[in-house]
C-alpha positions as CSV (number, residue, x, y, z in Angstrom):
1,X,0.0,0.0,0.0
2,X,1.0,3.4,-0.6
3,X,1.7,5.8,1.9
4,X,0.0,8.4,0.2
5,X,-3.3,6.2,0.5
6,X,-1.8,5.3,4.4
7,X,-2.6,9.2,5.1
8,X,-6.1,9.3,4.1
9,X,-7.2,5.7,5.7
10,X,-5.5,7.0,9.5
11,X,-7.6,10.8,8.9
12,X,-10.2,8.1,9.1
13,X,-8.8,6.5,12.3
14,X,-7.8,3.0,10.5
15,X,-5.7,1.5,13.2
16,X,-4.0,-0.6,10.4
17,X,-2.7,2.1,8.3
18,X,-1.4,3.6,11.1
19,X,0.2,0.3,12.4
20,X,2.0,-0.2,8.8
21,X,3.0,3.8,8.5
22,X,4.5,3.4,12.4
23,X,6.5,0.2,11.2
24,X,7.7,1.5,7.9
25,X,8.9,5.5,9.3
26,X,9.5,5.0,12.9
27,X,13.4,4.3,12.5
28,X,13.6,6.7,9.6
29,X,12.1,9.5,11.0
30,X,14.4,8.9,14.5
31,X,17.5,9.1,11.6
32,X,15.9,12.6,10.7
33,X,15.3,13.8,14.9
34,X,18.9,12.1,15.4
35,X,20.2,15.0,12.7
36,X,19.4,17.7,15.4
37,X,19.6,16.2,18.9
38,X,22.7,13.8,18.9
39,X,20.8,11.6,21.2
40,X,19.1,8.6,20.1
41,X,16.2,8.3,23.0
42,X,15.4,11.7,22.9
43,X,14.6,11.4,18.9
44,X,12.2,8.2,19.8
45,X,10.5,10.0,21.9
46,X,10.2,13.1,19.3
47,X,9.2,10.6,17.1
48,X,6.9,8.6,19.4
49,X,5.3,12.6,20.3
50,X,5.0,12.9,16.1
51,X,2.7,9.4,15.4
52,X,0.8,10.7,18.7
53,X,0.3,13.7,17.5
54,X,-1.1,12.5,14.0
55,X,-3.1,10.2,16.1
56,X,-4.5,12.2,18.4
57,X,-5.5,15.2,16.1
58,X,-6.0,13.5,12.6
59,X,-7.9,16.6,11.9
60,X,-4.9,18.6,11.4
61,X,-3.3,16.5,8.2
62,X,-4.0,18.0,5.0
63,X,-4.2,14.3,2.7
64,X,-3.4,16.2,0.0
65,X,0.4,16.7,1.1
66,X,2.0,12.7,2.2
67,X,2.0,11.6,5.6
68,X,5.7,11.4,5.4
69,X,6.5,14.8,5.1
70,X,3.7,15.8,7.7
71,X,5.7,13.7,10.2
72,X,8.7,15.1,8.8
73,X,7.6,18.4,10.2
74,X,6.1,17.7,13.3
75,X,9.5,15.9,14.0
76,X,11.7,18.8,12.9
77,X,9.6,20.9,15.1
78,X,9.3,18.9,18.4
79,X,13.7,18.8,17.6
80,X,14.3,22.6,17.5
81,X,11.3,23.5,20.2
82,X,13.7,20.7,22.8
83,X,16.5,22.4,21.5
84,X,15.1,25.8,22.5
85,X,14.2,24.9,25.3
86,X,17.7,22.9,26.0
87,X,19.8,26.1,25.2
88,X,17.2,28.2,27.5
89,X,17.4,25.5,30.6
90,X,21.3,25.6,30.0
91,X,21.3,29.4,29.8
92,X,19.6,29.7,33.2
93,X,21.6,27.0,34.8
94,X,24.4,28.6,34.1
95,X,23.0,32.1,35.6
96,X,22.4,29.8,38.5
97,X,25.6,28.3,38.9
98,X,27.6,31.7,38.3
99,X,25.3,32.8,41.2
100,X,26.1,30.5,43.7
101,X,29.7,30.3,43.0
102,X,30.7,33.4,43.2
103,X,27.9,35.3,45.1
104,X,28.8,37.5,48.3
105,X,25.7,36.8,50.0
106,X,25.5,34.0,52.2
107,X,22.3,32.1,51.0
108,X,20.6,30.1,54.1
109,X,18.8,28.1,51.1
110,X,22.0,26.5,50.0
111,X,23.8,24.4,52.6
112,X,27.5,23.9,53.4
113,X,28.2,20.6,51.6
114,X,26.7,22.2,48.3
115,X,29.9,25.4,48.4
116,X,32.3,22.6,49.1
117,X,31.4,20.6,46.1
118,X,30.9,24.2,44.0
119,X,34.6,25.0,45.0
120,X,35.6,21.1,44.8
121,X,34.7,21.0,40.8
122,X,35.7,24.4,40.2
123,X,39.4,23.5,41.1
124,X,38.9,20.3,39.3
125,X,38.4,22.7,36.4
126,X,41.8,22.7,34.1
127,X,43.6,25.8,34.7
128,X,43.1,27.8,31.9
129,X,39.3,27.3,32.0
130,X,39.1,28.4,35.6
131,X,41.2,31.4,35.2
132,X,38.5,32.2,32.3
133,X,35.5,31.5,34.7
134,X,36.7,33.7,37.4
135,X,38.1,36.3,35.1
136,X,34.6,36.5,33.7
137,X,32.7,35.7,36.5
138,X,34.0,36.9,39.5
139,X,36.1,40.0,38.2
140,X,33.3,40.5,35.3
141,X,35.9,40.9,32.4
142,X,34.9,41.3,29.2
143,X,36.1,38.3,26.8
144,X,38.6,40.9,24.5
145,X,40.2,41.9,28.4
146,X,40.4,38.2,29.3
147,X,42.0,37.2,26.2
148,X,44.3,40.2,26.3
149,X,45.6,39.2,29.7
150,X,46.1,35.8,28.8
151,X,47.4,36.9,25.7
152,X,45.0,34.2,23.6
153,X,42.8,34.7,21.1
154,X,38.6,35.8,22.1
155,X,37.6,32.2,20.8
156,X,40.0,30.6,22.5
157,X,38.9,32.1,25.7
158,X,34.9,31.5,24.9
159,X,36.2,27.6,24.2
160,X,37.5,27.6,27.6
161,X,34.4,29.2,29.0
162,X,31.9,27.5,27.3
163,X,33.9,24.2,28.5
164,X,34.4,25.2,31.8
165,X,30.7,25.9,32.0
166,X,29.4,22.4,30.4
167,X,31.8,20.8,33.3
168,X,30.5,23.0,36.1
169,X,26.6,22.3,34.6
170,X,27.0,18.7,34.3
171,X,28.5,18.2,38.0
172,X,26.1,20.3,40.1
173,X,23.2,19.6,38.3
174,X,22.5,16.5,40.7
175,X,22.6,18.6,44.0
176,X,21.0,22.1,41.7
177,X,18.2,20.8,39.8
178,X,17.6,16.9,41.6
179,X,18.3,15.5,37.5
């Protein structure tokens, strides 16, 4: 059968069709969500969202335009709204973390074992990246300063930072967040 005819039969709620379309584009549409996330359980579950999605509101496919590329784009979609909200998550982690560290105000919220381990991964940190962090962080130096007084280039500097920072997120994100 072809999918073209598969798209018309599920806007009709035919459990078969949608049984043959889910074994024939599951695994090709995670390929396509793999393309964006890099992470091959979150693209089943984008893809698992997708078929739910065409399931749940059939209402919404237009039969004139394949099935395929209708899951295409509720697949793409689902990828760059996890993504957004990924980089968004990451973005106020790190506003987080750069609070705690390096905040003069004692914080009754945030116990005694939580600054040891802060300070513990921070000199875990390789030197260069923690002379980044705390020239940016703590002294609030701009990148062109930072990379003037270590006399590196500005990407260089953002590398260091941006790895520091991925190292610093995925330690304390246990004890921060409870992930």
């Amino acid at each position: 059968m072809k999918k073209d005819e598969l798209g018309s039969r599920i806007k009709k709620r035919d459990v078969k069709a949608f049984h043959e379309l889910y074994k024939t584009s599951f695994l090709p549409l995670q390929h396509y969500a793999m393309r964006y996330l890099y992470d091959w359980k979150e693209a089943e579950d984008m893809v698992q969202e997708a078929f739910l999605s065409l399931w749940s509101n059939p209402e919404r496919y237009d039969e004139r335009q394949p099935v395929s590329y209708y899951l295409l784009g509720i697949v793409k979609n689902k990828c760059m709204n996890y993504l957004r909200n990924l980089d968004i998550q990451y973005k106020h982690q790190d506003k987080i973390i750069e609070a705690i560290l390096f905040s003069n105000i004692e914080d009754p919220e945030i116990d005694e074992d939580i600054h040891e381990r802060l300070n513990h991964i921070l000199n875990l940190l390789p030197d260069k990246q923690r002379e980044v962090v705390l020239l940016h962080i703590v002294e609030k130096k701009k990148i062109q300063e930072i990379a003037e007084q270590m006399n590196i280039a500005e990407t260089t500097v953002k590398t260091h930072f941006k790895r520091a920072m991925t190292i610093l997120r995925n330690n304390l994100k246990f004890i921060l967040f409870g992930i």
